[in-house]
N, C-alpha and C positions, 0 to 999 in steps of 0.2 A: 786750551787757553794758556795761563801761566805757564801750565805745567809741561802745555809740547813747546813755547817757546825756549824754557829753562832749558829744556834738552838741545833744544836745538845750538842755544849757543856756546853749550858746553859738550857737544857731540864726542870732539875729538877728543876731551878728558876724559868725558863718559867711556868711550869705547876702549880707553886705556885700560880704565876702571875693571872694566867686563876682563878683558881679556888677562889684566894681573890675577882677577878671581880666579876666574877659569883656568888658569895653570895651578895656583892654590888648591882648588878641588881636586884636580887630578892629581898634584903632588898629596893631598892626602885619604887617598883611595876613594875619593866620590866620583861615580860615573857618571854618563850624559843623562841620567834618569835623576840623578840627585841621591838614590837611597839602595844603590846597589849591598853595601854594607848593611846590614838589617840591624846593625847594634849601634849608627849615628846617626846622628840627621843633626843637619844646616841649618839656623837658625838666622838670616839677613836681620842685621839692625843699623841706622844709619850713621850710628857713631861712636865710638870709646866710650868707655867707664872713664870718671873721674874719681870716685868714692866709692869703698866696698863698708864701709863703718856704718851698720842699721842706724844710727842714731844721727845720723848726717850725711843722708846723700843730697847728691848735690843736682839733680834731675832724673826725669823719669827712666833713663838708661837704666843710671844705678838703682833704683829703685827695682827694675824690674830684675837684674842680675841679683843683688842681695835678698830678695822673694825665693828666690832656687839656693841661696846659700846656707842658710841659716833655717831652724826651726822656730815655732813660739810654741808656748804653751797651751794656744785652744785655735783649733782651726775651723774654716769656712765647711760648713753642710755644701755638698755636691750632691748633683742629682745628674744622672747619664740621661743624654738626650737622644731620640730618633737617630739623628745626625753620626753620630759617635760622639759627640762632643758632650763636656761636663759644665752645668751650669751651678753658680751658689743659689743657697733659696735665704735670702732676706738677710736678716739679723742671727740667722740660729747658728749655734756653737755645737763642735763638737771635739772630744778631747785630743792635743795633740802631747807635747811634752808632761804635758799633766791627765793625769786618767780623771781626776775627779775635781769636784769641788764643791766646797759648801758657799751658802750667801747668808748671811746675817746681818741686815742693814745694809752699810757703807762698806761693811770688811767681804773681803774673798778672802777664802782659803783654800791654794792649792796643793791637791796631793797630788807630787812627782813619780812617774816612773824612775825605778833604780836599776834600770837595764840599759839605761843609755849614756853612750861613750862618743866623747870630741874625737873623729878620726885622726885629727892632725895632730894630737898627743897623746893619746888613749887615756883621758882624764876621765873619772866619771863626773856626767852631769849631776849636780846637788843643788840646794835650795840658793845656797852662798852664791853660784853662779848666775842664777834666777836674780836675787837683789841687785849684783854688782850689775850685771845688765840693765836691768830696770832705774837703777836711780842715779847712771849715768846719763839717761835722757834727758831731765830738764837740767844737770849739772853742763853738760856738753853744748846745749843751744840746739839748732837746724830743725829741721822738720819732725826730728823726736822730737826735741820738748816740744812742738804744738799738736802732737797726736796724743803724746801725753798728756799733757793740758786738758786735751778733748774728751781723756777716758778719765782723767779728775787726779792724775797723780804728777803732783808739783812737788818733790821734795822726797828726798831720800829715806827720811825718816817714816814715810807710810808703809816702811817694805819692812817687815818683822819674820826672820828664818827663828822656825819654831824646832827643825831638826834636818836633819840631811834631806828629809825630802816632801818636809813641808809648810808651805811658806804664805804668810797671809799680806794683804793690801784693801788699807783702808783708803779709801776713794775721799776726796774733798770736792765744794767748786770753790770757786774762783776765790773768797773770802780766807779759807783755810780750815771752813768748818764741814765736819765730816758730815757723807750726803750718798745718799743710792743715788746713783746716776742712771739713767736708762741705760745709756752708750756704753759703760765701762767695760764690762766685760765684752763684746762683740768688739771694741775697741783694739782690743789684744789679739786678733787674729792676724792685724796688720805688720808689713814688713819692721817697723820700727822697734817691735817689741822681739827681734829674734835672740835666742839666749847665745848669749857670745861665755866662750874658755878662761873665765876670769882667770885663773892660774895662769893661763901661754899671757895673756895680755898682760897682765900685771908686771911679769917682768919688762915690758916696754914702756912704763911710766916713768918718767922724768917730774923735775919742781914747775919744768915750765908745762908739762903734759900731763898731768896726774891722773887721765882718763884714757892713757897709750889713743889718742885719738890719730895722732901721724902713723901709727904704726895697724891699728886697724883700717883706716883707709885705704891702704896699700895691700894688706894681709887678709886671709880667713881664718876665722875659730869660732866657726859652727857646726852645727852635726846634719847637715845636708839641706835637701836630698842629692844636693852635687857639691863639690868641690873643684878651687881653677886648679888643673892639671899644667898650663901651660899658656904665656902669653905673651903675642907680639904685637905691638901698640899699634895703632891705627890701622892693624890690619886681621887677628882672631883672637878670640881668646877659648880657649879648651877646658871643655867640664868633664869633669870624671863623676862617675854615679857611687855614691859613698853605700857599700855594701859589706856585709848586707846590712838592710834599715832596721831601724828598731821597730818600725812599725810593720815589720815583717812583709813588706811589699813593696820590691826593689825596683827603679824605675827603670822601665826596659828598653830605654836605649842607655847602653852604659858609657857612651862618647858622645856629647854635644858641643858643636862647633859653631859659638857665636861670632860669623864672619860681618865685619864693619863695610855696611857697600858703597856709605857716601852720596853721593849723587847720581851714583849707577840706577838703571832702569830695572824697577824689581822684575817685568815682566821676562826681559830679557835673561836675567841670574835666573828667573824659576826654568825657563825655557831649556835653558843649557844646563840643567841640571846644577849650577853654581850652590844654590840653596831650595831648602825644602819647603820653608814657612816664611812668610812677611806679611806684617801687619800695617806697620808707620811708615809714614808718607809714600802710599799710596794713592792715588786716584781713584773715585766710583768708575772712570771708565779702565784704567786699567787690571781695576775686579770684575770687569766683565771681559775683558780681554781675555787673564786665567780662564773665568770656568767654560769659556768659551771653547778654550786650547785642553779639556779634559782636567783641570786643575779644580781641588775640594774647597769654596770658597764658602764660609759659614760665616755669619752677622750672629752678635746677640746684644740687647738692648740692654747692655754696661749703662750706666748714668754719665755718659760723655755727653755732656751738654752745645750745642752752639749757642748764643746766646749774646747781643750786646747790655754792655754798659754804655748807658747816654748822662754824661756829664748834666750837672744841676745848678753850678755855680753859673756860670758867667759862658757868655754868648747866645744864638739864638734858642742852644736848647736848655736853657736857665726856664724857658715857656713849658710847663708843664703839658700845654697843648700842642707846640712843637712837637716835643718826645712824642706825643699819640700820635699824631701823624707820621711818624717814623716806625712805628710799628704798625699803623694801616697801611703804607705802603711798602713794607716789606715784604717779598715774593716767597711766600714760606712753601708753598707747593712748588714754585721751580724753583726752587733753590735743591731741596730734598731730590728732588725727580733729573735735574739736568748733574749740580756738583754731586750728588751721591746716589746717582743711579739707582734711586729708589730704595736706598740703605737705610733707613732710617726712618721718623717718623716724627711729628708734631709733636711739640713741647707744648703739654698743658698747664705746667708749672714749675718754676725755678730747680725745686726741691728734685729728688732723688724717683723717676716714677714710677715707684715700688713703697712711696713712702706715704702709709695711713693716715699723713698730717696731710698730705698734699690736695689742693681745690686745684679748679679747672677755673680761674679768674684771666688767664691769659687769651681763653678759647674768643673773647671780646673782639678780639683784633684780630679779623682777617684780613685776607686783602684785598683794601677797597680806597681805589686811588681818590675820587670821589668824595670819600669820607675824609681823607690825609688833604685834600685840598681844601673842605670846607673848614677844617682845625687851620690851618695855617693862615686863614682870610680871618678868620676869629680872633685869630692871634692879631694879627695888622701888621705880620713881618712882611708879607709878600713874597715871590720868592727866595730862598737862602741857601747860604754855601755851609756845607758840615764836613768837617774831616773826620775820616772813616780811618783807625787806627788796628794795623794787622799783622799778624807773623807772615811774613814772605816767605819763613823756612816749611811752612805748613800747606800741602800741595794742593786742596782742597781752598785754601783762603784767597787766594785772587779769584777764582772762580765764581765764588761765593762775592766777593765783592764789585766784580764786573754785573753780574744777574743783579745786585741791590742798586747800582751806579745806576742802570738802567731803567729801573723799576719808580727807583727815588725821582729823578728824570720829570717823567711824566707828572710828579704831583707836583711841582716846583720845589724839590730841591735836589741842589747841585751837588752831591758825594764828592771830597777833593779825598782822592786814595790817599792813605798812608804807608806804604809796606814798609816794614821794619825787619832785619833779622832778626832770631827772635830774641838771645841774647841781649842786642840794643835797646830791641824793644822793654824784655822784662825791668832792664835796669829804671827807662824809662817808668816804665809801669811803677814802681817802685818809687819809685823819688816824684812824679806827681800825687799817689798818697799820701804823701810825708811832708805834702807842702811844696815840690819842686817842679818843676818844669811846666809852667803857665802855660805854653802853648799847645799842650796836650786836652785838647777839650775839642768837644763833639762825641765820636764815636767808637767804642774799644772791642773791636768782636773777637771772642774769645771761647775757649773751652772750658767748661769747667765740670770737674768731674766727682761727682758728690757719693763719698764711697762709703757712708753710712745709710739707710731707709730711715733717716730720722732729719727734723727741722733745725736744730740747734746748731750743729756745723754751720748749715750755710746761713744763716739768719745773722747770726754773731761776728762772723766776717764781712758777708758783703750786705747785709742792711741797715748795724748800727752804728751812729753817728760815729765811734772811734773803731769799726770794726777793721782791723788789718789787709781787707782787700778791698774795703770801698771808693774804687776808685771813681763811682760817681759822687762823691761828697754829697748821698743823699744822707738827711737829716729828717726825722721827726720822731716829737719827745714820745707819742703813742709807742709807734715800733718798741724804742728803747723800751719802757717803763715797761711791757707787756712782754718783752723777752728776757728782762731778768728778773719776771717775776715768774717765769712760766716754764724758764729753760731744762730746770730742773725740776723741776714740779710731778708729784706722785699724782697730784689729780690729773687723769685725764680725762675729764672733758671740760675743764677747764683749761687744759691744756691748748685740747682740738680749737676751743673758737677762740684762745689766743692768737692760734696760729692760723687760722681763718682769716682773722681780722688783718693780721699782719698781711697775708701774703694780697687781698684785698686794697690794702692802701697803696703796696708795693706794686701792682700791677695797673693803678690807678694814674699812680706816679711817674708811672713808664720808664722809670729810670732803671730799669732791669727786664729786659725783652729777651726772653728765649724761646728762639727758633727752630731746634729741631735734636729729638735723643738721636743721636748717631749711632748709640752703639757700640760694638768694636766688631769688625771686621778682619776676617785672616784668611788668608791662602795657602794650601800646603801643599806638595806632590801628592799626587793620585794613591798612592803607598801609604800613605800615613793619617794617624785619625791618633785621636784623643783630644782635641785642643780643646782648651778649659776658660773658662771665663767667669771670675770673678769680680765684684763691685771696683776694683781698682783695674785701669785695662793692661794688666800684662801678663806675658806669658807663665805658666803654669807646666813648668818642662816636666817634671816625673809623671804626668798624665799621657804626656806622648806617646806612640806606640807605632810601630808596622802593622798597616790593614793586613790580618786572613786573607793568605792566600784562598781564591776561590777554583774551584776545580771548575 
């Protein structure tokens, strides 16, 4: 659908695309296998880094690059699968730049290893580095400060270096009064919290920078488990594997080449051995294509949501009965089965589903045209036109929206596409929360990818009346009053049927329909095994490796 016509009418860029690669590879010793070299492998991504600074990247690129750049202090439990591949288990921590830690209340205290050293200046890592990291997050803005927000630390002053290598943080919520948060600690595993060389940074602070924020962007000073060796914009960028680790287990390919392929056809780069692994903006059919052609193509049920938001204000879907009929006839089995080739699987509930708050209140709405027809006679609309609002740069979304065009159809309503770059789109997304852009109502099908096993995240953004991504303007004073009385709350089981209730009214409301965990999905050449999958979906490079040769 979309995705063979995009190729098609950009063939001849495409084929340029391939064939610039494919001289690239072989100018730097990858053969037509992709992993003749046993110590690199190819990594296809479809676009440049903007930001390498943990505390503000600027989209999921950098986000995944800075994840391989930098350490934090407590890392994701893995567990090896069947597969070769490594999966996290839940919320549980295990030590990373810190060996240990105490909990008392609100405060952490962590004790630092004294064996680890910034490669890029051989500084050792200390507590002092641990603060100056940390309470540059909510000083800097970006998606630090609302990760730290989310783990309870707004303010620089909750970061107390008690000696060189140990350091405590008192948690607050939103108020400023200190508080055990469930999240905090699991919170810190995330890219946001990596400990940056406060010594190499500090000297790039300016009156107008005080946080070297230009100069981290641009730079690295962290202690791995890679480091950029070498970079040519719009076209690779080269990791060197920082050795040896402190954690005494050096990641075995010591050269990864994150090659930018654009628009290029991943099937074709894995084919010609161009690159090893891709994951984004692929097609379910061209993951069948790979394992087809002998290529290792592993799903793991990551919390990538599909899911629309159905506006609340103004127009036909302001009909709370409307919206239900928008999610009785949504095609949730051929949507799954045709755009994701069977990838995937039924959303039972908004939340994360790994997450012990989560009901099955969505299970209501199957699909039954039937049922979406007699909601819309109820209603007395008759039938209506909805605009259906989507990233066009996302290969899977007009697929997904041709399957619902057709489905909606049949009950009487008329789907008016909206494809948007996604860029265009976010800004849009953005400024019709904030009050702008009126014409942006109807239907916003999106991802969202809930990288905690816990309610408070997504409740808080996209439930509450001023939550920062409700871009349904849905409102009611229950939600609120039961999520900031519950959000932090040590009762759990007052907890549990708060968040029953909520996710109950929510799914009532229909102003939040989600359609299907996707997952995350990767393909790698037949050679290579370790791919890792964590609650956030990206690469996890130091788990890579060369399959055992077999005799």
């Amino acid at each position: 659908m979309f995705a063979v016509r995009r190729r098609s009418r950009v063939a001849t860029v495409v084929g340029a695309v391939v064939l610039a690669l494919t001289m690239a590879a072989c100018g730097s010793g990858t053969s037509s296998t992709g992993t003749t070299d046993q110590s690199q492998v190819v990594v296809g991504i479809p676009s440049d880094v903007n930001s390498l600074d943990p505390a503000n990247t600027l989209g999921s690129q950098d986000q995944e690059l800075v994840l391989n750049l930098y350490d934090r202090l407590v890392n994701l439990k893995m567990h090896p699968g069947p597969d070769g591949t490594q999966v996290w288990d839940g919320l549980e921590v295990t030590p990373g730049l810190a060996t240990s830690w105490d909990v008392a209340g609100p405060t952490i205290t962590f004790h630092l290893r004294d064996d680890v050293t910034f490669p890029g200046s051989g500084n050792k890592m200390t507590a002092n580095d641990v603060k100056w990291s940390f309470e540059r997050l909510p000083a800097v803005g970006g998606n630090g400060k609302n990760q730290a927000g989310v783990a309870g630390l707004r303010d620089g002053n909750q970061i107390q270096v008690i000696d060189d290598h140990t350091v405590s943080i008192t948690f607050t919520d939103p108020s400023g009064a200190p508080a055990q948060l469930p999240v905090s600690l699991p919170n810190l595993r995330f890219l946001q919290f990596g400990v940056i060389d406060s010594q190499v940074a500090k000297q790039h602070v300016t009156a107008e920078d005080p946080w070297a924020s230009d100069w981290l962007s641009k730079n690295v000073a962290g202690t791995g488990p890679y480091t950029i060796e070498s970079r040519q914009p719009g076209q690779q960028i080269v990791l060197k594997a920082v050795t040896p680790r402190w954690n005494g287990t050096d990641p075995a390919y010591k050269t990864v080449v994150l090659r930018i392929t654009g628009d290029a056809d991943p099937v074709g780069l894995m084919k010609t051995g161009v690159v090893d692994y891709v994951s984004t903006g692929v097609t379910g059919r061209q993951f069948d294509d790979l394992a087809a052609n002998g290529f290792t193509v592993v799903n793991q049920q990551v919390a990538d949501i599909l899911r629309m938001d159905v506006s609340t204000e103004t127009g036909p879907t302001a009909d709370p009965r409307v919206r239900q009929a928008i999610a009785y006839a949504t095609p949730y089995d051929q949507i799954i089965s045709s755009a994701f080739s069977g990838r995937g699987q039924r959303a039972h509930t908004v939340l994360n589903p790994q997450d012990p708050f989560g009901t099955k209140d969505w299970d209501r709405y199957q699909t039954d045209l039937d049922k979406a027809r007699a909601l819309l006679a109820e209603a007395g609309t008759g039938p209506v036109t909805v605009k259906l609002w989507y990233n066009a740069d996302v290969a899977y979304n007009e697929d997904t929206a041709l399957l619902m065009q057709q489905s909606f159809a049949q009950a009487g309503i008329t789907l008016d596409l909206q494809a948007r770059p996604g860029s265009q789109l976010q800004t849009m997304w953005k400024g019709h929360i904030n009050g702008g852009n009126p014409e942006m109502t109807g239907i916003y099908l999106s991802n969202a990818t809930i990288w905690l096993d816990d309610p408070d995240t997504f409740m808080q953004q996209w439930a509450t009346t001023q939550g920062a991504s409700n871009w349904a303007r849905y409102s009611d004073p229950e939600v609120d009053a039961l999520q900031q009385q519950f959000r932090f709350s040590s009762d759990e089981a007052g907890r549990k049927a708060a968040y029953a209730t909520i996710q109950g009214k929510i799914a009532e409301s229909a102003h939040q329909i989600p359609i299907a965990v996707l997952g995350r999905t990767v393909a790698v050449s037949p050679d290579v095994t370790g791919v890792a999958f964590g609650p956030e979906p990206y690469a996890r490079l130091e788990y890579l490796s060369p399959k055992p040769a077999t005799s």
